[in-house]
C-alpha positions as CSV (number, residue, x, y, z in Angstrom):
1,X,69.4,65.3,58.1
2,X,72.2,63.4,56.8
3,X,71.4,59.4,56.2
4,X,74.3,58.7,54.1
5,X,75.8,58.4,57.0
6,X,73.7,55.6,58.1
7,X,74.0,53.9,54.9
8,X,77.5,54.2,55.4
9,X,77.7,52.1,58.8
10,X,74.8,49.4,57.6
11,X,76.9,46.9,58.3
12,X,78.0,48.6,61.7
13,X,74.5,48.6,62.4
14,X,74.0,44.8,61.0
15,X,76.4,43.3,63.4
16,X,74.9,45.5,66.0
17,X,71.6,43.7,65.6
18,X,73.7,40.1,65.4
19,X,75.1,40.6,68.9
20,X,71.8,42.0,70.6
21,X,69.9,39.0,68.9
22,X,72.6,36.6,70.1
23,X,72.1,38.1,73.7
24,X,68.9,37.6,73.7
25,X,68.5,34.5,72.4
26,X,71.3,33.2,74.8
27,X,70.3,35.1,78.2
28,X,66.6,33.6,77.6
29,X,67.6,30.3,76.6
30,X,70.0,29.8,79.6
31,X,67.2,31.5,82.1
32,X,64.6,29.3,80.9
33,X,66.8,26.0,82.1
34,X,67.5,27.9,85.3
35,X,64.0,29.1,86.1
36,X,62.4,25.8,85.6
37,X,64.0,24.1,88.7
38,X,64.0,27.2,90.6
39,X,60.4,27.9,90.1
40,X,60.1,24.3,91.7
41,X,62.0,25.2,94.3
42,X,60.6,28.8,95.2
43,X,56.8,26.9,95.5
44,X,58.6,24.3,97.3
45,X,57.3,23.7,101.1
46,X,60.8,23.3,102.2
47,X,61.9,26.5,103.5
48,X,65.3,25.9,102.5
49,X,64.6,25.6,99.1
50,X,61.8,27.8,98.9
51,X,63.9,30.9,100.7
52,X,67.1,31.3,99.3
53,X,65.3,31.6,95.9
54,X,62.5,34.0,96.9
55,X,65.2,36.5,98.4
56,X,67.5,36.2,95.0
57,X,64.0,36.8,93.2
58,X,63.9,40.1,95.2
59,X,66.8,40.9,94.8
60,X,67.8,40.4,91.3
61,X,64.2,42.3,91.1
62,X,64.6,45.2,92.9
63,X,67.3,46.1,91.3
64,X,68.0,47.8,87.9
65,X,69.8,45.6,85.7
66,X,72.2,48.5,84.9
67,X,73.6,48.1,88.4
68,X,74.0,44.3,88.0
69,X,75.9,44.8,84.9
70,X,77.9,47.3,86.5
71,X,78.8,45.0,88.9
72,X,79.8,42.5,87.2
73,X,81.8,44.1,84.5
74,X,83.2,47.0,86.1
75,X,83.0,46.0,89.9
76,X,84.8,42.6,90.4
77,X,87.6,44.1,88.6
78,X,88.5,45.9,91.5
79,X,89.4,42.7,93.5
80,X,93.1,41.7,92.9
81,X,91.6,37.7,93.9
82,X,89.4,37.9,91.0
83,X,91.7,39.1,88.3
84,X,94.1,36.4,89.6
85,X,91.8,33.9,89.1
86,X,91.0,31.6,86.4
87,X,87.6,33.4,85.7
88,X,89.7,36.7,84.9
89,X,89.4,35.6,81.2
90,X,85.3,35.3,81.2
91,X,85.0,38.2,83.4
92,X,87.6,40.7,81.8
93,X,84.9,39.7,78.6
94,X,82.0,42.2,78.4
95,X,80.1,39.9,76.0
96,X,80.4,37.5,79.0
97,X,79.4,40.2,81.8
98,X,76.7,41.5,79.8
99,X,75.0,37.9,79.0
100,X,76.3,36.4,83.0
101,X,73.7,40.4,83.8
102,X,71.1,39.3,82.0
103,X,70.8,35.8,82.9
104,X,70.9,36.8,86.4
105,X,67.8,39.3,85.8
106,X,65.8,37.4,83.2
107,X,65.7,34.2,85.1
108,X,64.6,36.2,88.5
109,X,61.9,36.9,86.7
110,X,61.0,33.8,84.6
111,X,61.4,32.4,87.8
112,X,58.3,34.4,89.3
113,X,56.6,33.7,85.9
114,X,56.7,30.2,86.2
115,X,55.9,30.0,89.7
116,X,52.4,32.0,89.0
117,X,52.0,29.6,86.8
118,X,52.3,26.6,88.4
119,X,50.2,28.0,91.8
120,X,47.4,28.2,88.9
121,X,47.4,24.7,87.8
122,X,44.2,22.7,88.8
123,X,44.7,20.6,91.2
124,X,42.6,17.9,89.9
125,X,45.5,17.6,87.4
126,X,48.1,16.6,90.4
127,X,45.5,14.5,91.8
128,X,45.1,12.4,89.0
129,X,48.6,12.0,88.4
130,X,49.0,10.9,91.5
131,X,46.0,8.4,91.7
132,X,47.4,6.7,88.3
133,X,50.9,6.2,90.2
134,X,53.2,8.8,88.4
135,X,56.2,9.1,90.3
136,X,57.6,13.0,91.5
137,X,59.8,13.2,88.5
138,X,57.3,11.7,86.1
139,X,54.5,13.9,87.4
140,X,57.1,16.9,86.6
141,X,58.1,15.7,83.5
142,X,55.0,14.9,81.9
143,X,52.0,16.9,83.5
144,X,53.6,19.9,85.3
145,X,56.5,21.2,83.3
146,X,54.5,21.0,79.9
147,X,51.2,22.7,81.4
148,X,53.2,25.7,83.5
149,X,55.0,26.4,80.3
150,X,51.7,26.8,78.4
151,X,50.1,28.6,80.7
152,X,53.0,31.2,81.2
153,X,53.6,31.6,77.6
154,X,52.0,35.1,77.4
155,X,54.0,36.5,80.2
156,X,57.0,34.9,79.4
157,X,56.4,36.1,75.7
158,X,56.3,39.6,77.4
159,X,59.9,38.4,79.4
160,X,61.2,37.8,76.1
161,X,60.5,41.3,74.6
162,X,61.5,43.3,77.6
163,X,64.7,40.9,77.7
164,X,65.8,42.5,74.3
165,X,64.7,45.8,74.9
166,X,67.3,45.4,78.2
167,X,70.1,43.7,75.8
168,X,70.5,47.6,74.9
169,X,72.2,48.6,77.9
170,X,75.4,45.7,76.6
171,X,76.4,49.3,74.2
172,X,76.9,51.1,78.2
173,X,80.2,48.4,78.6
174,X,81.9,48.8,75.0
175,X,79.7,46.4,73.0
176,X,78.8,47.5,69.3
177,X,75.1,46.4,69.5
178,X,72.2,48.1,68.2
179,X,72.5,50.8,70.8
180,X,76.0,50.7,71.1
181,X,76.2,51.2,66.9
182,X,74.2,54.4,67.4
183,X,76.3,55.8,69.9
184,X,79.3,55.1,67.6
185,X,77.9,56.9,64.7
186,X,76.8,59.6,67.1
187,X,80.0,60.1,68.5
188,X,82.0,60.3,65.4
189,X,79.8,62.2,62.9
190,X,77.7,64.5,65.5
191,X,74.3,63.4,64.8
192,X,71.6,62.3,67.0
193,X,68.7,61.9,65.3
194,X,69.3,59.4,62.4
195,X,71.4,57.0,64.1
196,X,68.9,56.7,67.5
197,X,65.9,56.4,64.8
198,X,68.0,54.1,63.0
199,X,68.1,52.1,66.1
200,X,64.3,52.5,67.7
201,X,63.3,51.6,63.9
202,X,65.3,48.2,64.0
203,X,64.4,47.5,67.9
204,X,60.6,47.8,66.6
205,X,61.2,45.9,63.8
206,X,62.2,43.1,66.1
207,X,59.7,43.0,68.7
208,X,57.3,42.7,65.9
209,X,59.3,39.6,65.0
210,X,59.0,38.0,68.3
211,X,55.4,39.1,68.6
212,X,54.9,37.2,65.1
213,X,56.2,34.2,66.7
214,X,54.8,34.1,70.0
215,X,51.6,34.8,69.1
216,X,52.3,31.9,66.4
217,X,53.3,29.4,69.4
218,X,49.7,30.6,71.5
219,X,47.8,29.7,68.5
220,X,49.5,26.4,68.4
221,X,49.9,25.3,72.3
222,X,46.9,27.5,74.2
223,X,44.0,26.0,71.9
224,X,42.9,23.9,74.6
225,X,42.6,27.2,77.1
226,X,40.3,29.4,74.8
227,X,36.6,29.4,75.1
228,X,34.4,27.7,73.6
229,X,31.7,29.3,71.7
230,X,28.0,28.1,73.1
């Protein structure tokens, strides 16, 4: 076994976990802002609200997110309209593709997350919001919004994790991330094992991280959902 090697390429592997951390951290943030209003709109009693986004739900969820990405990075390409359009620069970007792929998939399932979460709500909560004269939006704002987040939390926590573990596939269209740093070092000095172990070891090391912290934010916001002892 030869780990000079990987102490050679630290800082290979050091921008690798900058990028995968910045996908993350971008593709969550942006699905979050989508996936609220959607997940309004998918429990909605409107069927054209509530359709269009339960079939891009199932979509976006039957699919393998390697197949979106492919899609997106190396399919559009193929139409001469795209390329001579003014999104040629974003798309012809594979830091764009890959975060535009997992926007798409994390928010088709935060989207699910959030609706389960808001069919859970009591209703007496909406009842009393209502009987005290909250408008729509302020019902939303103040009561709904807050309590589906808090409630979802766990699941989404799980979202978040499974959101970085899929930030790996960005190394399959040229990016030097975690994975992608690996494959570099694999390709060029022949060796498999210490750069992939390199990588599961910092992938691990960062889910504990976000464990850490979402167990952190439970503690703090789901007090009010534990039991209470007799």
């Amino acid at each position: 076994m030869n780990w000079d090697v990987i102490a050679d390429n630290a800082g290979l592997f050091a921008r690798g976990v900058v990028l995968s951390l910045g996908l993350t951290a971008g593709s969550a943030l942006l699905g979050l802002l989508l996936s609220v209003p959607l997940a309004f709109a998918r429990g909605s009693a409107l069927r054209r609200w509530a359709w269009p986004v339960t079939g891009f739900c199932f979509v976006i969820r039957g699919t393998p997110c390697l197949v979106q990405l492919y899609l997106i990075y190396y399919g559009l390409s193929q139409f001469e309209s795209v390329r001579l359009s003014v999104l040629w620069p974003c798309l012809s970007n594979a830091v764009f593709c890959a975060m535009l792929a997992f926007v798409i998939n994390t928010t088709a399932y935060t989207t699910e997350i959030f609706h389960g979460a808001l069919r859970s709500l009591p209703s007496g909560e909406t009842e009393a919001a209502i009987a005290y004269g909250m408008s729509r939006f302020t019902l939303a704002r103040r009561i709904l919004v807050p309590a589906m987040l808090r409630r979802a939390l766990p699941q989404y926590a799980n979202e978040v994790i499974m959101l970085l573990h899929m930030s790996s596939l960005a190394g399959l269209v040229t990016l030097l991330d975690i994975t992608g740093a690996a494959r570099f070092v694999n390709a060029e000095f022949y060796l498999a094992f210490e750069p992939f172990i390199t990588a599961g070891v910092l992938y691990l090391l960062l889910t504990l991280g976000l464990v850490r912290l979402f167990r952190a934010a439970e503690q703090r916001w789901l007090v009010h959902l534990r039991p209470r002892a007799a």
